[in-house]
C-alpha positions in Angstrom: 123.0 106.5 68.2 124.6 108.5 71.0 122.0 109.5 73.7 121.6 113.7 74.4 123.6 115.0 77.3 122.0 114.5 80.4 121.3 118.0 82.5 120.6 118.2 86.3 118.4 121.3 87.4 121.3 123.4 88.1 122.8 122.9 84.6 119.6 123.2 83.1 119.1 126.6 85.1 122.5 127.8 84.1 121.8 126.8 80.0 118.5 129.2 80.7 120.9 132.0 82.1 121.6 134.1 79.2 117.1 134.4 79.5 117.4 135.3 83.3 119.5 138.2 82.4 117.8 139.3 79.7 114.8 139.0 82.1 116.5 141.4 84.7 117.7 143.6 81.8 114.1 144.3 81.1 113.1 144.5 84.4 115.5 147.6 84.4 113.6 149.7 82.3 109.7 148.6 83.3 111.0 149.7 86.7 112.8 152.5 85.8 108.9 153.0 83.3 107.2 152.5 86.4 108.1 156.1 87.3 106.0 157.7 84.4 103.0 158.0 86.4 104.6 159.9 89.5 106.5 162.3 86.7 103.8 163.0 85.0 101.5 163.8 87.9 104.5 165.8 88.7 105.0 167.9 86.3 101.1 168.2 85.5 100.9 170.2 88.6 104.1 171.8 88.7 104.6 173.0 84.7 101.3 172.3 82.8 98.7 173.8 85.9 101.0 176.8 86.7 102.0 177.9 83.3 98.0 177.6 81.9 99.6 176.1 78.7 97.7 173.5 76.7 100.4 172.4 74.2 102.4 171.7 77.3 100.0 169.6 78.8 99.5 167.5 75.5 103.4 167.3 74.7 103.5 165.4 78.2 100.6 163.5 77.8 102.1 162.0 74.5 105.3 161.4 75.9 103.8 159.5 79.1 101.3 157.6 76.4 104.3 156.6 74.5 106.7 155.4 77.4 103.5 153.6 79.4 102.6 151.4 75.9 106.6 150.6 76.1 106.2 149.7 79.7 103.4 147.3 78.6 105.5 146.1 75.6 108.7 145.5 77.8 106.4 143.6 80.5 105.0 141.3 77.9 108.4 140.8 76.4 109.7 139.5 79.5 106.4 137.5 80.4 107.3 135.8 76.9 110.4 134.9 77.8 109.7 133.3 80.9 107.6 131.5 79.2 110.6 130.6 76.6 112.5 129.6 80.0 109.9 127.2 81.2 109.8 125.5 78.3 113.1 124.9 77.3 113.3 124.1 81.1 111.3 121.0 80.7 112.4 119.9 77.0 115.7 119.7 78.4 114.8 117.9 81.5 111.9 116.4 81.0 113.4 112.7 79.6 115.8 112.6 82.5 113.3 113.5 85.0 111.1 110.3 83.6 114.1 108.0 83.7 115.0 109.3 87.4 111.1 108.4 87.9 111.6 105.1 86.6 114.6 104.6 88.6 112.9 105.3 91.6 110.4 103.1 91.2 112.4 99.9 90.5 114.7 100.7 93.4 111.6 101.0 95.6 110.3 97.5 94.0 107.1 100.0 93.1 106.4 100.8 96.5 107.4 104.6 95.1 105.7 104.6 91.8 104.5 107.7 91.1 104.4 110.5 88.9 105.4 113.2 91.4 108.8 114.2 89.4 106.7 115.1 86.5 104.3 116.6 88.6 107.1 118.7 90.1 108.6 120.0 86.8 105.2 120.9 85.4 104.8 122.7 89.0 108.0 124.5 88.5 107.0 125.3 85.5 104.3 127.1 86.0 105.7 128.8 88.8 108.6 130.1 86.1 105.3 131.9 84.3 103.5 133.3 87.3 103.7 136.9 88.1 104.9 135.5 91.7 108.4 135.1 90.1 108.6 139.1 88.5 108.1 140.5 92.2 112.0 139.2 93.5 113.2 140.6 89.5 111.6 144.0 90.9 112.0 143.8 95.1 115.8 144.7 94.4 114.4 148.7 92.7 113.2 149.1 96.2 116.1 151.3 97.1 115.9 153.6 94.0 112.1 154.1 94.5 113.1 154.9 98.4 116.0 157.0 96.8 113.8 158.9 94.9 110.9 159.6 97.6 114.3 160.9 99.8 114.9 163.8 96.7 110.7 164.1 97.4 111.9 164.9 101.0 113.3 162.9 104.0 110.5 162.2 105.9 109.0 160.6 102.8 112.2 158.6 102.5 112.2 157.5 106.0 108.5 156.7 105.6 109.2 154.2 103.0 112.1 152.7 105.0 110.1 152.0 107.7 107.1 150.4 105.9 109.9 148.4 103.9 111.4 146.9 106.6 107.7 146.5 108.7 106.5 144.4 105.4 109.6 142.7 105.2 109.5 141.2 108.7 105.5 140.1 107.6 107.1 138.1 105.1 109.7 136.3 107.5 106.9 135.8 109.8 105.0 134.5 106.9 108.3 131.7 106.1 108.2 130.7 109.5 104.7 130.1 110.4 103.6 128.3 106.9 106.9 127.0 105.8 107.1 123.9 107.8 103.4 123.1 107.7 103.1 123.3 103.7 106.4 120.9 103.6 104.5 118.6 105.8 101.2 118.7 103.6 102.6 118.7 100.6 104.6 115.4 101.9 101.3 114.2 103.5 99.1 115.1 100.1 101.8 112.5 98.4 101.5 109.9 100.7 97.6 110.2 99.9 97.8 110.4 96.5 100.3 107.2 96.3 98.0 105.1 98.0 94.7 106.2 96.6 96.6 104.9 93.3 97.7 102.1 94.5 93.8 101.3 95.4 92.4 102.1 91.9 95.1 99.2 90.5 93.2 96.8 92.5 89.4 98.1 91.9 88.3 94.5 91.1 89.5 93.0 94.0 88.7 96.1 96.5 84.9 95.8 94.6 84.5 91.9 95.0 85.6 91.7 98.8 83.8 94.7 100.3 86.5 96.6 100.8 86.2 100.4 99.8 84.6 101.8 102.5 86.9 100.6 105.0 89.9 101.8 102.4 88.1 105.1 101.9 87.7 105.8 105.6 91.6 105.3 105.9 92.0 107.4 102.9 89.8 109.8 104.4 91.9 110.2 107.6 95.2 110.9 105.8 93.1 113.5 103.6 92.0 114.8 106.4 95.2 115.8 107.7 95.9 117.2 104.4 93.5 119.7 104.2 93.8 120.9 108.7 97.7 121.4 107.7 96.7 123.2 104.4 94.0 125.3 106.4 95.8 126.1 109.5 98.7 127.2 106.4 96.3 129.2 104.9 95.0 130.7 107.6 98.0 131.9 108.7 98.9 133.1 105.3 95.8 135.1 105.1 96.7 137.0 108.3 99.8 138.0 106.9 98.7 139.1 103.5 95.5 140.8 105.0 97.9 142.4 106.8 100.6 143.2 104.4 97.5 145.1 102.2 96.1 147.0 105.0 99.1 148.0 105.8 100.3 149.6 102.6 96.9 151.1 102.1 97.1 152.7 105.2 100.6 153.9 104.8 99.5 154.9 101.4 97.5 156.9 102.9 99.0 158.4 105.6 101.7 159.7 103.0 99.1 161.9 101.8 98.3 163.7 104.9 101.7 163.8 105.6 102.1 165.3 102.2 99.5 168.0 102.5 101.2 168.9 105.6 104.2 169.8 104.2 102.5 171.3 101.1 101.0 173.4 103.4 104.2 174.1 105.5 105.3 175.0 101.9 108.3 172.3 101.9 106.8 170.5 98.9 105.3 171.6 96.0 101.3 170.1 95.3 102.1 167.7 92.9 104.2 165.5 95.8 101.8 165.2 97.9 99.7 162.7 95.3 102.7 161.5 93.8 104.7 160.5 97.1 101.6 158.1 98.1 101.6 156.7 94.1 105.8 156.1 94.3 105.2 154.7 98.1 102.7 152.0 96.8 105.2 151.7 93.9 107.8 150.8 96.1 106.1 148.4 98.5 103.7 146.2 96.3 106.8 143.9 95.4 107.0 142.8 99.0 103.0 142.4 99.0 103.2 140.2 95.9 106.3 138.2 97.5 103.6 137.8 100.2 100.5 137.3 98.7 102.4 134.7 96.4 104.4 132.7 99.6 102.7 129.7 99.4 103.5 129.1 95.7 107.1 130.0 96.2 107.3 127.6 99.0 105.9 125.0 96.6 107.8 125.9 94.2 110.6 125.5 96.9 110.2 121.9 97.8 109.4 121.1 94.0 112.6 122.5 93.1 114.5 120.7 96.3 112.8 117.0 95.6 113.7 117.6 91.2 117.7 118.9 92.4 117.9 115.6 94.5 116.3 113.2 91.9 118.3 114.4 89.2 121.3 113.9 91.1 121.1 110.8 91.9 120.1 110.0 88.2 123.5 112.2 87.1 125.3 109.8 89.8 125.0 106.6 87.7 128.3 105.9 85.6 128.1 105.9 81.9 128.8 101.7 80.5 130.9 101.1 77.9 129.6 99.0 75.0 130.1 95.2 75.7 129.4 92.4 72.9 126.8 90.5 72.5 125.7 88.3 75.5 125.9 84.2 74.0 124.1 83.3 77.4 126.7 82.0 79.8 125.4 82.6 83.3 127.5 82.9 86.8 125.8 83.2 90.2 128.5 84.2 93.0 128.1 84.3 96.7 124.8 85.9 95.9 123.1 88.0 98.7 119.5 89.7 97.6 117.0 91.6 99.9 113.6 93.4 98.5 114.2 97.3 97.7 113.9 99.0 101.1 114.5 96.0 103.3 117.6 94.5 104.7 116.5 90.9 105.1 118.0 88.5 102.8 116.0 86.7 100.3 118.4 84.8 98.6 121.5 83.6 100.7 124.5 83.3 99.4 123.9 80.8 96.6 126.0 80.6 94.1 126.0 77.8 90.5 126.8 78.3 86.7 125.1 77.6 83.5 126.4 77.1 80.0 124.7 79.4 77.2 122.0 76.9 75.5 121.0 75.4 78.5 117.6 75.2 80.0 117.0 75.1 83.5 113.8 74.9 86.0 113.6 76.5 89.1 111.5 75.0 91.5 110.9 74.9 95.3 108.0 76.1 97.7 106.8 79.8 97.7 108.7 82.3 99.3 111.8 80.0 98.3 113.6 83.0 96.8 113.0 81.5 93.2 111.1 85.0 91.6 114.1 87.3 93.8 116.5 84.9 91.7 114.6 85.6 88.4 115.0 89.6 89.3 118.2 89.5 90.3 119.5 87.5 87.2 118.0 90.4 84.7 119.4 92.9 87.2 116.1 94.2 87.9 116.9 94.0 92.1 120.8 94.9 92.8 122.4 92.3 95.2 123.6 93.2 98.7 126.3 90.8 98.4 128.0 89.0 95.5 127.6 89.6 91.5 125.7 87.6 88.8 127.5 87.7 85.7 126.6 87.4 82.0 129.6 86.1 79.9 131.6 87.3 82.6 130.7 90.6 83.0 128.8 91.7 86.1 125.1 92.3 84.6 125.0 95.7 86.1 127.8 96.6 84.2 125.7 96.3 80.9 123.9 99.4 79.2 120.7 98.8 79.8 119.5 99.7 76.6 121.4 97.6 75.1 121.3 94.5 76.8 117.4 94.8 77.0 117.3 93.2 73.3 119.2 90.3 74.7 117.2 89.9 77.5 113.8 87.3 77.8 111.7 88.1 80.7 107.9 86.8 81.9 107.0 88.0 85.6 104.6 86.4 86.7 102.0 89.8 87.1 101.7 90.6 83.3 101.1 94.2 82.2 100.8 94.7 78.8 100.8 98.9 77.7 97.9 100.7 75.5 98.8 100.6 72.7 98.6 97.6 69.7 99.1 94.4 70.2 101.9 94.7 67.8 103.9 97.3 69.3 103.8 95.5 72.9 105.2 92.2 71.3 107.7 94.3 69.6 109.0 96.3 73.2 107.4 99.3 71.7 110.3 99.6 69.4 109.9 100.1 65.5 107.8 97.0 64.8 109.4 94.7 62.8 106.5 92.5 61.2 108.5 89.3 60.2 110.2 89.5 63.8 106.9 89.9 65.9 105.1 87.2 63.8 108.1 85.0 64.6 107.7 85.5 68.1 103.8 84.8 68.6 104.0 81.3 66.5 107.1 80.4 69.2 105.1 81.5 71.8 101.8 79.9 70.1 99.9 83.0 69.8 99.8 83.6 66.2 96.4 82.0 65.6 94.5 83.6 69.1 96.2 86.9 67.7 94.5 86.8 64.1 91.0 86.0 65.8 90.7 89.1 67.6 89.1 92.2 66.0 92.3 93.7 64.3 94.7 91.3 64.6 98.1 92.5 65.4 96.9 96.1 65.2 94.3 95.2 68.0 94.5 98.1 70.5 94.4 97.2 74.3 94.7 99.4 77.3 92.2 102.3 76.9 89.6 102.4 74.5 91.1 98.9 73.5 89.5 95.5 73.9 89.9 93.3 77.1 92.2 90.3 77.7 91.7 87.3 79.7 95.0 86.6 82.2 95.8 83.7 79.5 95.8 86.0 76.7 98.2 88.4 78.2 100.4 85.8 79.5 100.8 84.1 76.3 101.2 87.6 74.9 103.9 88.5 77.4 105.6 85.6 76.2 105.5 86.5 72.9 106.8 89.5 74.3 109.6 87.8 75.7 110.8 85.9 72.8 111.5 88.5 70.8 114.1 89.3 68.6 116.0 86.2 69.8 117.2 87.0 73.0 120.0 84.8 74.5 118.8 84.7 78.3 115.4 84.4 78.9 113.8 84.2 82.6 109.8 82.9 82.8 108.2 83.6 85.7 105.4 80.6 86.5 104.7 81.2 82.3 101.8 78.6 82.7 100.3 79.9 85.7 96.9 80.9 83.4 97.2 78.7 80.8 94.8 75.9 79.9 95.8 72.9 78.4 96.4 74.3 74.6 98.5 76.8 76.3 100.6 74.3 78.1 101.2 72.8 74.9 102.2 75.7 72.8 104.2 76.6 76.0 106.3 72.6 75.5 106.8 73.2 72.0 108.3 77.0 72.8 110.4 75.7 75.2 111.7 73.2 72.3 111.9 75.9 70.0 114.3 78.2 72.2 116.4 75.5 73.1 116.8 74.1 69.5 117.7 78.3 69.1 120.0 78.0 72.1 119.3 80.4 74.4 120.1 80.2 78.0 116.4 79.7 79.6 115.3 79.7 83.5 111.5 78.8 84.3 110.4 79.0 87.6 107.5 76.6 88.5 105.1 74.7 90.6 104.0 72.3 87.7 105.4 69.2 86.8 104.5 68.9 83.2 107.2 71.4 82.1 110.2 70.0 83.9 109.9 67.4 81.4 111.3 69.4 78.4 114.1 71.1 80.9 117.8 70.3 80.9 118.3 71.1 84.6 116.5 71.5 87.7 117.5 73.3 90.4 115.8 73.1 93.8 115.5 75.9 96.7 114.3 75.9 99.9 114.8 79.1 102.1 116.7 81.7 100.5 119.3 78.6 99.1 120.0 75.8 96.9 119.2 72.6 97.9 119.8 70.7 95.0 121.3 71.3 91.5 122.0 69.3 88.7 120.7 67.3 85.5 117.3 66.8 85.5 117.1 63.0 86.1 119.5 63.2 88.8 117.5 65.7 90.5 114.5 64.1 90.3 116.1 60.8 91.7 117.2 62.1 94.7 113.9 64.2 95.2 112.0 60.9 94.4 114.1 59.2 96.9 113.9 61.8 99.8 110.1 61.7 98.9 110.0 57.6 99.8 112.1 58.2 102.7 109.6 61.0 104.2 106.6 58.7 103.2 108.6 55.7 105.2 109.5 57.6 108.3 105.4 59.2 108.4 104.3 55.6 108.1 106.8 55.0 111.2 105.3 57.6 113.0 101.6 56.9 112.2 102.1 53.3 113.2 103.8 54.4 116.9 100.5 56.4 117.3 98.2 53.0 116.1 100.2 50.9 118.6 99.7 54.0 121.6 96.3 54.1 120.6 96.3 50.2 121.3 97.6 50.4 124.4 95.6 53.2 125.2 92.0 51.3 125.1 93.8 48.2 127.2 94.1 51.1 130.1 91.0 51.2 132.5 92.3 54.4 133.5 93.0 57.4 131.6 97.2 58.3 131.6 98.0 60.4 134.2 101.7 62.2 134.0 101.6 63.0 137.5 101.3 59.7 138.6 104.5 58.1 136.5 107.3 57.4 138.1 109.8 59.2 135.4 
């Protein structure tokens, strides 16, 4: 099934183009509508007043009645369409901006994982449907309204020009004194909102050790900073916008005397002088709205700047070409990994080979590099240096999507989704009963599964019941196992298991080998490297040892004596000092030695 076409915000903007100029098509006519009112005040005073005739009067008022409810139909149409805009907007980039999301938060190693794309498009969105948005389709009829108030008379005309520009400074004043600050709210506001997150994923553990008010008070200062850079923005704002309005009402109204002036110098007729003031505040209150409405479009602004460069990036990753499917060989190559965002090296340049079928234990002391290894293997963290490959093929090179039913994996933090227990075994794929059955007896599961209120169709997450850490993990294996992958990573798989666990854990181990898929298990516990083919040791980043089983556990066994024989050296020098330290009436004195 071939995957839609991917859009970036431009593209998507430019498949919505045939709506924006249908939009400015309409805005044609509401502004050219826009001019009923002065007309008709017009030639109220100038034909209906003067000539004393009734019929006149209600011929006009029909015709303004009719082309004022086609005004209201035209704005509504093109309210309607926007909305159209918006929504096709976010059907056709809605999936890509969750992927880029996704993205983002693996590269960051969930340091960045967040909903703000989403957050941005629905922002955008909204922004689309506001009335903010019609004032730059109708600031560019500002010259025909100041066109017209010129036929009124010149010094109406130049009136206009002069408030025009006057409002339009406001609103550059207005970019420059709130731009910058809302950017650094709105970045600040994030930072916020990331960690408060991050906080509510740990409740238990901020709960048990006393720790929310000290977290809340550090929350608090960053929130704090929010809000002064979001008041001193507004506040400035509000001076502009205040005013923006008391300025056009003033001018509004200084239009009128200047109106009866020269109605009474006798250079305009008596319907101007009511009409220039309505055209005037015509013109103008497209500039106040783009003023009044600043603060959204500067939102609106960085939303659309931080969706361009998210989509970009996501548009920047090569399409794969279909590869077989993987038998399980694996090939580690001058290997170089660091943690996303850092430039240390976990693992350093390591590099060993693994026949498909094989099962092999990873072991060492923590922060040896193993669980980096495990990441790296899956291509879940990209190498600085080097390539693992999967039957040859560098494992970045696979479509994710379809290697994912290939791939095993068990980290050692389980998350399991809401949803039923069922779907999660089955990747949230169409479940496939026999297949998800198949995979809880391998993974020992089956009978815990059947004992809890609904079985397979349990629901967790949500409204759903409550797992213990054992449950999940042994569900997460389950997880892991199924549809027969061919390289399977488990992450310390026994780590809250009790003894029937471990059990069930052996016989799956037995089960995937008999199956012959390529199987790593990192671990601290000695009872599972018993069913493993190969162990492989690492210390630092490296690979200290590698081989069969026995043979690593001979020479670890024999390093082990020669430790314990070199510490029973050194604790016998210190019984024999300690001897010779009680003979001594005096206490040693390095100054006193000789050398």
């Amino acid at each position: 099934m071939r995957s839609p076409p991917e859009y970036g915000l431009q593209d998507a903007l430019k498949a919505c183009r045939s709506s924006f100029i249908c939009v400015g098509f309409f805005s044609l006519f509401v502004n050219a509508l826009m001019l009923v009112p002065t007309f008709y005040m017009l030639q109220v005073y100038g034909r209906a007043m003067v000539s004393g005739s009734l019929s006149t009067l209600a011929m006009l008022t029909l015709i303004m009645t009719v082309l004022v409810i086609t005004l209201g139909a035209l704005e509504w149409i093109r309210s309607r369409i926007m909305v159209r805009v918006s929504t096709r907007l976010d059907v056709l980039l809605s999936h890509q901006v969750y992927r880029a999301s996704f993205k983002r938060a693996l590269e960051s190693g969930g340091l960045d994982a967040s909903a703000q794309s989403l957050n941005d498009l629905s922002g955008l969105r909204q922004f689309l449907t506001g009335n903010g948005l019609f004032a730059f389709f109708d600031a560019p009829w500002l010259p025909i309204y100041i066109a017209v108030m010129f036929l009124f008379h010149p010094w109406y005309g130049w009136v206009a020009v002069g408030s025009a520009l006057l409002l339009l400074l406001l609103a550059f004043f207005n970019e420059k004194l709130t731009g910058a600050t809302l950017a650094q709210a709105s970045k600040e506001h994030l930072a916020a909102t990331l960690h408060t997150t991050k906080n509510l994923r740990n409740a238990e553990v901020i709960e048990s050790m006393g720790m929310l008010d000290t977290l809340m008070e550090r929350w608090g200062r960053r929130q704090k900073t929010v809000l002064l850079l979001q008041s001193l923005a507004s506040d400035r704002a509000s001076i502009i916008s205040t005013l923006s309005k008391s300025f056009r009402l003033l001018v509004q109204s200084l239009v009128l005397g200047l109106g009866a002036y020269l109605a009474v110098d006798h250079q305009i007729g008596a319907g101007m002088v009511f009409a220039g003031s309505v055209l005037l505040g015509r013109a103008l209150a497209p500039i106040d709205l783009i003023i009044g409405s600043w603060k959204g479009f500067i939102v609106a602004r960085s939303q659309y700047t931080r969706l361009n460069e998210v989509l970009d990036k996501q548009q920047a990753q090569p399409e794969r070409m279909s590869l077989p499917a993987p038998q399980g060989h694996v090939q580690v190559e001058n290997l170089i990994v660091a943690a996303p965002g850092s430039k240390t090296p976990i693992i350093k340049n390591i590099s060993f080979a693994v026949p498909a079928g094989c099962a092999v234990g990873i072991i060492g002391p923590s922060a040896a590099g193993k669980s980096t290894l495990g990441r790296a293997m899956i291509g879940v963290w990209m190498p600085q240096h080097g390539v693992v490959r999967l039957d040859g093929a560098d494992i970045n090179a696979w479509e994710k999507k379809e290697l994912g039913p290939h791939i095993g994996y068990l980290p050692q933090d389980i998350e399991l989704f809401e949803g039923s227990i069922g779907e999660n075994i089955a990747r949230f794929a169409e479940v496939d009963s026999e297949k998800v059955i198949q995979a809880a007896m391998i993974a020992g599961v089956h009978e815990m599964i059947l004992l809890l209120p609904d079985g397979y169709d349990t629901l967790i997450g949500g409204d759903g019941v409550m797992l213990s850490g054992g449950q999940r993990q042994r569900i997460g294996l389950a997880r892991a196992l199924y549809g027969n992958p061919r390289l399977i990573i488990l992450d310390e798989p026994n780590s809250n298991l009790d003894e029937v666990g471990d059990r069930a854990l052996a016989a799956a181990i037995q089960q995937l080998k008999l199956r012959g898929a390529t199987l790593f298990v990192i671990t601290h516990r000695a009872n599972i490297v018993t069913h493993l083919d190969r162990l492989m040791v690492m210390n630092g980043g490296g690979i200290s040892l590698y081989g069969p089983r026995e043979q690593v556990l001979a020479e670890l066994n024999a390093q082990q004596q020669a430790a314990q024989k070199k510490a029973a050296q050194v604790g016998a020098s210190v019984t024999s000092a300690d001897a010779c330290k009680e003979d001594v009436d005096e206490p040693y004195d390095p100054q006193s030695s000789n050398g």
